[in-house]
C-alpha positions as a Markdown table, in Angstrom:
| # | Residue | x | y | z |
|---|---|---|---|---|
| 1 | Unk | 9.1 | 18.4 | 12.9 |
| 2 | Unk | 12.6 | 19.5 | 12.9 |
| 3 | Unk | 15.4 | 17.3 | 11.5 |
| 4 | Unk | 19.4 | 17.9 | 10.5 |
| 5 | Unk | 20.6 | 17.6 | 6.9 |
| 6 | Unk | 22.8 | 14.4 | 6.9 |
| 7 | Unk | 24.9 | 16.4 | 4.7 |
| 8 | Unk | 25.4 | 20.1 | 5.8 |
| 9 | Unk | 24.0 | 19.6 | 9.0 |
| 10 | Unk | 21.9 | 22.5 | 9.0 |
| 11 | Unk | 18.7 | 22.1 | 11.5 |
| 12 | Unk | 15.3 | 23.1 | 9.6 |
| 13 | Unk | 11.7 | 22.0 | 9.5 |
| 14 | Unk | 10.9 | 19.2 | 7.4 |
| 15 | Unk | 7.6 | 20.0 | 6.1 |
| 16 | Unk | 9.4 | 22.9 | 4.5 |
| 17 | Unk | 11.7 | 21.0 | 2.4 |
| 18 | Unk | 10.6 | 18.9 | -1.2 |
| 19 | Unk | 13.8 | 17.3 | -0.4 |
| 20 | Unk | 13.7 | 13.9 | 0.8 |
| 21 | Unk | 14.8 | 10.6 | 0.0 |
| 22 | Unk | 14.5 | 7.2 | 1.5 |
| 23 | Unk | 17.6 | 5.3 | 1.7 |
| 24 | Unk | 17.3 | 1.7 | 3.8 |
| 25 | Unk | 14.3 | 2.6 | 4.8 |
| 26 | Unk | 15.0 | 6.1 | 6.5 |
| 27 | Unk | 13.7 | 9.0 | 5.4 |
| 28 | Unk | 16.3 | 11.1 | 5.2 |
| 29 | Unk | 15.6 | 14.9 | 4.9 |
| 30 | Unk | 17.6 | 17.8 | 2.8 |
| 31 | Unk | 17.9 | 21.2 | 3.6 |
| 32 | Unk | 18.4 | 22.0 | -0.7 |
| 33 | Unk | 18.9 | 20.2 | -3.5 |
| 34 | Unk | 22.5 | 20.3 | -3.7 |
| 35 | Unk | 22.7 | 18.6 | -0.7 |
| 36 | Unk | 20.2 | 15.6 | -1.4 |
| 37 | Unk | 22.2 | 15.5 | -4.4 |
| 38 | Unk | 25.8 | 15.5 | -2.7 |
| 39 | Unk | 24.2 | 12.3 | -0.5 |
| 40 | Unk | 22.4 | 10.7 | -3.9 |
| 41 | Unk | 26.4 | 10.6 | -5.3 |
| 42 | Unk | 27.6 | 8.7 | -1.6 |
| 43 | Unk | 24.9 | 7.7 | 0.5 |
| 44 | Unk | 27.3 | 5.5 | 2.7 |
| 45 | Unk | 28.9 | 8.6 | 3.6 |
| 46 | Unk | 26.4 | 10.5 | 4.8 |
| 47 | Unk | 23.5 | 7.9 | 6.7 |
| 48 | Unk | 23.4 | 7.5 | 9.7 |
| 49 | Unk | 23.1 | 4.0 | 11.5 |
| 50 | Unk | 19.5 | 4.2 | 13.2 |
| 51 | Unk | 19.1 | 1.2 | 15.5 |
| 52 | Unk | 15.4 | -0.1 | 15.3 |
| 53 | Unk | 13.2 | -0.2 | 18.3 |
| 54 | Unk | 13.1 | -3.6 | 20.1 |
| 55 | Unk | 16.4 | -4.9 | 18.6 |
């Protein structure tokens, strides 16, 4: 599955990333650890607001 870093927003495959962290219930994926750690420091700043299905 291919996603976009939240932080550099680099396209890349998931599954070939340990980086990941959930944050209000999205899974959000990082292209390296510097940038999972950039969004650990101000996750406001980097999540996106998903809008559920069937709201």
């Amino acid at each position: 599955m291919k996603v976009v870093c939240p932080v550099c927003n680099r396209l890349f495959e998931a599954e070939c990333t340990p980086y990941k962290q959930d944050y209000n219930n999205i899974v959000y994926y990082f292209d390296t650890e510097i940038c999972m750690l950039a969004f650990l420091r101000e996750p406001d700043r980097f999540a996106f607001k998903c809008k559920k299905e069937n709201e």
